[in-house]
Structure formats: structure tokens, C-alpha cells
N, C-alpha and C positions, 0 to 999 in steps of 0.2 A: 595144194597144187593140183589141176588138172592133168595127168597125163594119159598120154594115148593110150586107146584100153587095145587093139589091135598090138597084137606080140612085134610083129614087123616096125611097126610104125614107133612100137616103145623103142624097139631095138635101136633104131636109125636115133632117136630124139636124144636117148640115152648116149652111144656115141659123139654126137655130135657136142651133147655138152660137156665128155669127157676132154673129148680132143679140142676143143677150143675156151675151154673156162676151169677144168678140177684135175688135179693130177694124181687121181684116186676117188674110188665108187663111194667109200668111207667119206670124203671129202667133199663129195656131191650132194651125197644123201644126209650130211650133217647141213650143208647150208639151206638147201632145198626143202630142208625138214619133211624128207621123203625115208619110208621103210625100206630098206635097204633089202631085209629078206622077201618082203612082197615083189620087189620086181626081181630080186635074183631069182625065186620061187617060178614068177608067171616066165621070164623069160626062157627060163631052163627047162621049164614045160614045154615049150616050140622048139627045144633042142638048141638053147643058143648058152655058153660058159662064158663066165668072164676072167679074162686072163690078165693078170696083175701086170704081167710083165708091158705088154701092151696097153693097158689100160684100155679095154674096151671089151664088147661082149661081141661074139662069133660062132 
């Protein structure tokens, strides 16, 4: 899967498929056969957590 290499741009994309497709990062990143610790790694880098409770990164 291509995703945005821009932190911002992963942030919002990520988002968006939490809140409208996965009810969990684990759940996204298993269908999308995406590394889960890569984008939690690059995101966390631009200062952004993902909060379970929310299910989103901020």
C-alpha cells in the first residue's frame, strides 16, 4: 500500500480510515497489511500518540 510519506498527511489519512472503516490501529493495520510499528514510529516522530480510547492519532 502506498501511503503518505508526509507525517501530516499520514496523520489525517490514518484518521480518517480509523474513524470511518477500523475500530482499532491493530485492525487497520492487519487488513491493510500495513506495519503498524512503522507508522506508529514515523508518526510519533512529528509528535503525534495514538490513543486507544479514541481511536485516533493526535
Amino acid at each position: 500500500m502506498n501511503l503518505p510519506q508526509d507525517p501530516f498527511m499520514l496523520m489525517s489519512y490514518i484518521n480518517q480510515q480509523l474513524r470511518d472503516n477500523y475500530s482499532s490501529l491493530d485492525e487497520m493495520c492487519k487488513s491493510l497489511d500495513i506495519d503498524k510499528d512503522e507508522i506508529t514510529s514515523k508518526l510519533n516522530a512529528a509528535g503525534f500518540e495514538y490513543s486507544p480510547e479514541n481511536n485516533k492519532f493526535w
